[in-house]
N, C-alpha and C positions, 0 to 999 in steps of 0.2 A: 646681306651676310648670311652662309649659311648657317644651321646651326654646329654647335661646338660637339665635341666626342670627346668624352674622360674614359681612358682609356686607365682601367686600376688592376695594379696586378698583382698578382697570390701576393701571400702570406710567408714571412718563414715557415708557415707547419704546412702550407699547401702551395708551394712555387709555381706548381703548375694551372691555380686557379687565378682567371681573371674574368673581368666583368666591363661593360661598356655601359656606358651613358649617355643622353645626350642634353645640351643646354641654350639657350638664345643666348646668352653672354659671355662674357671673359667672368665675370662677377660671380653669376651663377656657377660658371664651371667649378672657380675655384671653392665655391662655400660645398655643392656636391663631394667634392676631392677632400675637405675638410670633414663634413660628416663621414663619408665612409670607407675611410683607408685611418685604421689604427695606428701601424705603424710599417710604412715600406715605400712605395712609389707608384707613381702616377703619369698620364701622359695626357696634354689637350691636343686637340687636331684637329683643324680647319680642314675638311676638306680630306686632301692627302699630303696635306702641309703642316709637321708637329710647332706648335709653337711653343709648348714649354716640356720640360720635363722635371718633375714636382718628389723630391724625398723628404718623407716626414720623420721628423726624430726627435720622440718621445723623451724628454728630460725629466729629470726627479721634481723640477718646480713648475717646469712648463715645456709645450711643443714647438717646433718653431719648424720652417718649410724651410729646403733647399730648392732653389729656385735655376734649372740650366737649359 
């Protein structure tokens, strides 16, 4: 397997900033995408193959992922 690409993208105050990373797992990717995306979205990618695509939404009691 190869490794994984979190692919995280700007900010509302900065759209056009993004950032990659990379991880051995599904697991790792997503705990990566949990620490460092506040609030907005994310991509993992095998390869040249997305296998998820990840929006996070900050709620008054808690955050919870969209997962497509």
């Amino acid at each position: 397997m190869n490794r994984l690409r979190i692919a995280i993208h700007g900010s509302a105050r900065d759209p056009d900033a993004a950032i990659a990373l990379e991880a051995l797992d599904i697991a790792t990717a997503l705990t990566i995408a949990d620490i460092n995306v506040g609030s907005g979205d994310a991509e993992i990618w095998d390869g040249e193959k997305r296998l998820a695509r990840l929006s996070k939404h900050a709620g008054r009691h808690a955050t919870f992922w969209r997962v497509s």
